[in-house]
N, C-alpha and C positions, 0 to 999 in steps of 0.2 A: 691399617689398610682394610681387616675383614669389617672394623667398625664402620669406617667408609661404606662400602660394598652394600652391609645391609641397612644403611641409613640412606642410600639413594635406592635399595629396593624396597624399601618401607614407603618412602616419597612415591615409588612409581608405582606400584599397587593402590596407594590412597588416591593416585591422580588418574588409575586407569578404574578405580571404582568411581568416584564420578563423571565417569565419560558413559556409563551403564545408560544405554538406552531403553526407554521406556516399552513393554511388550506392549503393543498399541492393536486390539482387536476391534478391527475396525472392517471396510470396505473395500475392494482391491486396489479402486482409486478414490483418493481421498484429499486430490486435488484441491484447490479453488475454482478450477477451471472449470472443473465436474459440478459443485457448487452451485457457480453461477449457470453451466447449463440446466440446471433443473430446474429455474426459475419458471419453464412453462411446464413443467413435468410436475404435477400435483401430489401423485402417489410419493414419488422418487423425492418430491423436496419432506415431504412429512415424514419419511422413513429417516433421509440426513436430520433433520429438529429432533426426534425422536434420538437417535441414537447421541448425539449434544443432549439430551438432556438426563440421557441416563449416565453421561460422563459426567454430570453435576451430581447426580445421586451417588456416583462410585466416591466422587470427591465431599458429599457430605457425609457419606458410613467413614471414610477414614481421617476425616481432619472436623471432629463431632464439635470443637470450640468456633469454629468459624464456616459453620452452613451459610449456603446459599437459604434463603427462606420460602422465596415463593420466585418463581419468573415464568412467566406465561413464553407460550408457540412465537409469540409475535414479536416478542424481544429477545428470544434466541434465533428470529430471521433475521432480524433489524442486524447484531451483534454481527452476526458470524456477513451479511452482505455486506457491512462497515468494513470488517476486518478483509474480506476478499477484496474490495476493492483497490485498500490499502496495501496489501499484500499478494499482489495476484498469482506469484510464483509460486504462493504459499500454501497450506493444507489448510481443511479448513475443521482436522481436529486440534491441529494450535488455536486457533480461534475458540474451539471449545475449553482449552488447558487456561487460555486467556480471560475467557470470560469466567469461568469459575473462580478466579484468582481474584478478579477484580469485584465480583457480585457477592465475595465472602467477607470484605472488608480488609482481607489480608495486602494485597496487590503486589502478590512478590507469587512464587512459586514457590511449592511444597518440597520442601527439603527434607531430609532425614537426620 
């Protein structure tokens, strides 16, 4: 029985370790919605690209075999408008988590 016991609290500590959500310092809203309103907002949209692209430089310090190598302003517009459109409910720092994954060659997510 205690075998039992701690072999299903072994299982539920490994399954409540990867439910760990990601500390994400981000923006207060981080919408799509917010996204696509900034499209006439010049300041407000370079400040969102900007902050996508320093989530690709976090993502290339810590996974150094499969960097992002180079991707310009205009292709982290293009990406994350793609990805809103497709996903409107969605955030549009997944779009950054997404493009990273996919512009490393990796195309999965960074696991531990």
């Amino acid at each position: 029985m205690l075998r039992t016991l701690l072999l299903l609290a072994a299982m539920t500590a490994t399954h409540a370790g990867a439910a760990i959500p990601i500390k994400l310092l981000g923006f207060d809203d981080m919408s799509c919605r917010v996204w696509s309103e900034s499209k006439n907002d010049a300041e407000q949209r370079a400040t969102f690209v900007a902050w996508v692209r320093g989530v690709i430089t976090g993502h290339n310090y810590v996974n150094r075999s499969h960097q992002v190598s180079s991707i310009s302003e205009g292709t982290v517009e293009k990406y994350v408008n793609r990805y809103c459109t497709t996903n409107p409910s969605g955030d549009f720092s997944d779009a950054a988590f997404r493009l990273s994954d996919q512009f490393s060659g990796r195309n999965e997510a960074i696991t531990k």
